[in-house]
C-alpha positions in Angstrom: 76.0 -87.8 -148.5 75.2 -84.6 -148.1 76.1 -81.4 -151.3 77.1 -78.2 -149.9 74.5 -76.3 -150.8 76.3 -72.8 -151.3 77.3 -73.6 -154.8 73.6 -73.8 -155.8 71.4 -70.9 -156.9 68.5 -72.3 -156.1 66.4 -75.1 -154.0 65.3 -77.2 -156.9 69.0 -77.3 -158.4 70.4 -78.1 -154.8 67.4 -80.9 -154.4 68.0 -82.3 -158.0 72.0 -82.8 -157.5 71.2 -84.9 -153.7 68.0 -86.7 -155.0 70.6 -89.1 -157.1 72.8 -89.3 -154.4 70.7 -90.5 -151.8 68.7 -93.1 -153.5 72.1 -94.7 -153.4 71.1 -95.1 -149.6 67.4 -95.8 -150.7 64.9 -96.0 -153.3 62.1 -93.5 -154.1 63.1 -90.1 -153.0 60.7 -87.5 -154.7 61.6 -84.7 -156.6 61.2 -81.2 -155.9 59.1 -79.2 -158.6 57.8 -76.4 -156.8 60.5 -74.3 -154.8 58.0 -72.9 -152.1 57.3 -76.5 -150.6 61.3 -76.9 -149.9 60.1 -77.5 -146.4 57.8 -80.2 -147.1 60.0 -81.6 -149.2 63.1 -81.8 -146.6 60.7 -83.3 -144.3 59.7 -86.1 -146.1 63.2 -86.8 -147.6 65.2 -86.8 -144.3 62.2 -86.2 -141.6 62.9 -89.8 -140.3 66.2 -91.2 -138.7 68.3 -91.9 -140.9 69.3 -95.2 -142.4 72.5 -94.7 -139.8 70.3 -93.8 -136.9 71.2 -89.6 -137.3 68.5 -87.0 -137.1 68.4 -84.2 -139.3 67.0 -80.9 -139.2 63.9 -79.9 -139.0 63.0 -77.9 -142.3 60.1 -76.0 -140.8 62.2 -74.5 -137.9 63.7 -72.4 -140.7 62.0 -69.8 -143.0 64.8 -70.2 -145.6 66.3 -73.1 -147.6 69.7 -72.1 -147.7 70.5 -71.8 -143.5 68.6 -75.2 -143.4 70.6 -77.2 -145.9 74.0 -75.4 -145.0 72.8 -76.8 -141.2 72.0 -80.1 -142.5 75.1 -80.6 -144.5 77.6 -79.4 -141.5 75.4 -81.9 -139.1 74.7 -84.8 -140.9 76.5 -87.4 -142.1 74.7 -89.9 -143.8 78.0 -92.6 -145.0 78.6 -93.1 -141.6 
């Protein structure tokens, strides 16, 4: 499951509200502590297929965090 990211103020509140909610799917996800590595972040949290075979967006074809989650959450749906 993806959060609508509008609500949040910031990428680190955003991040720390889905990290929960996807370890549901998997174990491990890291957390993210520094703000300007949002992209790397987003690529190693959903830079693989995911666990139902969907791709996701690629964080570093975007220069902010907002239009890439907002994308993510309106194209990927990870409960199938």
């Amino acid at each position: 499951m993806i959060i609508d990211p509008r609500g949040f103020q910031d990428v680190t509140t955003w991040a720390d509200f889905m990290v929960p909610l996807l370890e549901k799917e998997s174990d491990n996800f890291p957390r993210l502590d520094d703000p300007e590595r949002w992209q790397e972040w987003g690529a190693t949290v959903f830079g693989d297929v995911d666990p139902i075979g969907q791709d996701a967006p690629d964080p570093f074809a975007y220069d902010n965090w907002r239009e890439w989650a907002e994308r993510l959450f309106a194209t990927t749906n990870f409960e199938g």
